[in-house]
Backbone as JSON, one array per atom type, in Angstrom:
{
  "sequence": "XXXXXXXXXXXXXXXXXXXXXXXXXXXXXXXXXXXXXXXXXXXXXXXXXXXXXXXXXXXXXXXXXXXXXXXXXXXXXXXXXX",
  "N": [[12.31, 18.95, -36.4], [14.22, 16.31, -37.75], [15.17, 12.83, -36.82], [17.08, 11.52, -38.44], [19.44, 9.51, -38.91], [22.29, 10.79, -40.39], [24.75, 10.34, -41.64], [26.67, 7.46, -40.83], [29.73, 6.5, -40.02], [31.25, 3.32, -41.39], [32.42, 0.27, -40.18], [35.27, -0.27, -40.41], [35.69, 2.25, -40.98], [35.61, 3.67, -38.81], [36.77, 1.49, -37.1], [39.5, 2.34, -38.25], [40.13, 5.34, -37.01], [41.5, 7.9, -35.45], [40.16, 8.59, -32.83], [39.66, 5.83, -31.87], [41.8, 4.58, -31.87], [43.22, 5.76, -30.26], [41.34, 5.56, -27.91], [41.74, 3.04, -27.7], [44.44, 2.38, -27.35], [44.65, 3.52, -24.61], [42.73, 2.29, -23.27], [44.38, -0.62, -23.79], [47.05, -0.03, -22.26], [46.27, 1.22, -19.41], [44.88, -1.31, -18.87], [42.12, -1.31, -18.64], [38.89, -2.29, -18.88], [37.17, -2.42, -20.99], [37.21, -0.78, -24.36], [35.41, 1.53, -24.85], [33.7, 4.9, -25.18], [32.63, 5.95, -23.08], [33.53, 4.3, -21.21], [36.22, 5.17, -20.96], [36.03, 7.86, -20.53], [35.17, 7.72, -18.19], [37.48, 7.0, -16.45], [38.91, 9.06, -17.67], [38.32, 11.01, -15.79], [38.59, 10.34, -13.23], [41.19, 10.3, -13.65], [42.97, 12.45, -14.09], [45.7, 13.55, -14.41], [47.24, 11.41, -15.9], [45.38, 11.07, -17.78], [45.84, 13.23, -19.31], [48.65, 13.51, -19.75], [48.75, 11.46, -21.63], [47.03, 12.47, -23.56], [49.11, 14.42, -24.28], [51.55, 12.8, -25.03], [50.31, 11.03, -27.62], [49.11, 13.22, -29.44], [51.8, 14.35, -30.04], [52.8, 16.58, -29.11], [54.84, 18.99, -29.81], [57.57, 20.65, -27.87], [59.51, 22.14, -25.64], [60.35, 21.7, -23.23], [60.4, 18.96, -21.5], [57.53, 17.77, -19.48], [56.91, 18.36, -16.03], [54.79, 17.67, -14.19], [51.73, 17.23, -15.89], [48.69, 17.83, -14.4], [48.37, 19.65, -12.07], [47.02, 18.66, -9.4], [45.31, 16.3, -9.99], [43.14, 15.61, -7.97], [41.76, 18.09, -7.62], [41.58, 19.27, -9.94], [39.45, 17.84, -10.44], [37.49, 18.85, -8.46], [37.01, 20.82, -9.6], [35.56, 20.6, -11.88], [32.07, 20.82, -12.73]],
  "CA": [[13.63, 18.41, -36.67], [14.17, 15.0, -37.92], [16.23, 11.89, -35.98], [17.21, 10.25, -39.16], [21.16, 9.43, -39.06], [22.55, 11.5, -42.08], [25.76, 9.48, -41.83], [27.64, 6.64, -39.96], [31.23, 5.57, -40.72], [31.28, 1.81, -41.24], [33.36, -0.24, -38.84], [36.84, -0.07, -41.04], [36.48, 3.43, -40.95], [35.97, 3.25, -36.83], [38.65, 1.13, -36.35], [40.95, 3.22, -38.65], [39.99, 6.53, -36.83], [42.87, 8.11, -34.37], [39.56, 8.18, -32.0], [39.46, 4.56, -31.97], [43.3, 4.35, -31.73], [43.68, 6.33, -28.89], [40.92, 5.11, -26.92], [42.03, 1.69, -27.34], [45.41, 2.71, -26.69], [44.2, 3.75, -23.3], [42.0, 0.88, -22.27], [45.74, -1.33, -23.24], [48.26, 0.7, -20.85], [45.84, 1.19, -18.17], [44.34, -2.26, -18.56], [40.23, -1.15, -18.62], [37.63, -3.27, -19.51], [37.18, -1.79, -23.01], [38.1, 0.89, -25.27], [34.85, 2.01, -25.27], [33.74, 5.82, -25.29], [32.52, 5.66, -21.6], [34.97, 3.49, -20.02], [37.83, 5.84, -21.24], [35.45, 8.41, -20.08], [35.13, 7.91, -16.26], [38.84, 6.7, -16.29], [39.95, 10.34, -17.81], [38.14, 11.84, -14.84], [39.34, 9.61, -12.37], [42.98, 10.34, -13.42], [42.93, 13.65, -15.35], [46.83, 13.69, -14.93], [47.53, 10.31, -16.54], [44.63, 11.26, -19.27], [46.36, 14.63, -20.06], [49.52, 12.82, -20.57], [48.52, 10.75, -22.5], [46.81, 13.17, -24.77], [50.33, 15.08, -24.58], [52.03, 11.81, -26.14], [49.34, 10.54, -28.7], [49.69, 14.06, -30.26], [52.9, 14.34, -30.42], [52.76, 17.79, -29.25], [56.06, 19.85, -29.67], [57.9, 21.45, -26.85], [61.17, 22.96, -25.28], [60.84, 20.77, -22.29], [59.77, 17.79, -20.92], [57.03, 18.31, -18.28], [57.34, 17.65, -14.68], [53.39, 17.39, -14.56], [50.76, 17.54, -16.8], [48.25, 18.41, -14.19], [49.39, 20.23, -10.6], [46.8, 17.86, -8.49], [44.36, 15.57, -9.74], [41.78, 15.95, -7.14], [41.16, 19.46, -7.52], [40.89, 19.48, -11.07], [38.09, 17.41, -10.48], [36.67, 19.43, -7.87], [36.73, 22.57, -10.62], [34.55, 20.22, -12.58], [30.57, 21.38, -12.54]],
  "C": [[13.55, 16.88, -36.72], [14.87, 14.22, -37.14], [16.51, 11.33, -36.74], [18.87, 10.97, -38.63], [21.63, 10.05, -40.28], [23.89, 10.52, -42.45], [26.34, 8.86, -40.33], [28.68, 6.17, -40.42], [30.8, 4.45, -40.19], [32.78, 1.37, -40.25], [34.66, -0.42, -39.37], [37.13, 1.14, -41.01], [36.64, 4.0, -39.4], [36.94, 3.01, -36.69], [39.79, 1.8, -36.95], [40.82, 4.9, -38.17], [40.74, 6.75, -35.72], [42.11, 8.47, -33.29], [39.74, 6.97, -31.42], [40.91, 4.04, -31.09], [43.6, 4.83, -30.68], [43.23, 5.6, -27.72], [41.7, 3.29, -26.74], [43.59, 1.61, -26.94], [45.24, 3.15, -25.16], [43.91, 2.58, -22.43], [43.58, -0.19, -22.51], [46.62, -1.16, -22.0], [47.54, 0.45, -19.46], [44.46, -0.46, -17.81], [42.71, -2.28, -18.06], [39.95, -2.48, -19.45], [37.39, -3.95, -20.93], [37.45, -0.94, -23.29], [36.91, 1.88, -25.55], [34.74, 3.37, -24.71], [33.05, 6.27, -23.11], [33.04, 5.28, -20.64], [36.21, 4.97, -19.95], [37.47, 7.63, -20.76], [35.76, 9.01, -18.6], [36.7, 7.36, -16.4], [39.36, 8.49, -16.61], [39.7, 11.41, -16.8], [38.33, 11.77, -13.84], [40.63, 9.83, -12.24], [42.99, 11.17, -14.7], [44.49, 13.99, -15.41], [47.77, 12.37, -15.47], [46.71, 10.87, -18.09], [45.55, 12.24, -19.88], [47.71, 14.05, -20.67], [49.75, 12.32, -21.07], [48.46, 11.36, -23.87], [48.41, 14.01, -25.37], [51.24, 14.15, -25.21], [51.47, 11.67, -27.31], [49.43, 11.78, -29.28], [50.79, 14.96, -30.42], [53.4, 15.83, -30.3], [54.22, 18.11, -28.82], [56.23, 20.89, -28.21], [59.34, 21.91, -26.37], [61.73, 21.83, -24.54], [59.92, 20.16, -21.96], [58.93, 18.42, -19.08], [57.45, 17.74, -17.32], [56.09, 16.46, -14.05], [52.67, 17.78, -15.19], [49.27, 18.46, -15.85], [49.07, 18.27, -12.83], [48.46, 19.06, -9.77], [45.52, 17.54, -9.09], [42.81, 15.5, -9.45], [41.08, 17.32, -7.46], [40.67, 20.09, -8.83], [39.34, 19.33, -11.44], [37.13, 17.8, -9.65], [36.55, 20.57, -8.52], [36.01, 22.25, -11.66], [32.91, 20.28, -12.24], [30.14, 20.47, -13.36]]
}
């Protein structure tokens, strides 16, 4: 198996990707470092009910009702992580 790169989006199509947009929407609000793919990383596992709500804004996902919480506790999510 080869390691060549078959393709890379150039950096206009980066910054115009709703990857890009999100993460850096992230690192703004919660005031990180950078927007990069690591930072926004250990931050979404650090605070998996801020991340989730987030993701539940940014796609604009349809619903009946407004949640109370996104996740029930935090901690434990992250202790159900292996």
């Amino acid at each position: 198996m080869s390691d060549k790169i078959l393709w890379k989006p150039s950096e206009k199509e980066i910054i115009n990707s709703r990857m890009y947009k999100f993460l850096s929407r992230i690192s703004r609000r919660f005031d990180l470092p950078d927007n990069e793919y690591a930072t926004i990383h250990k931050w979404s596992v650090e605070r998996t009910d801020k991340f989730w709500a987030e993701i539940w804004d940014y796609c604009a996902i349809k619903y009946s009702k407004n949640y109370e919480k996104v996740v029930d506790d935090p901690q434990d999510a992250r202790s159900q992580m292996v």
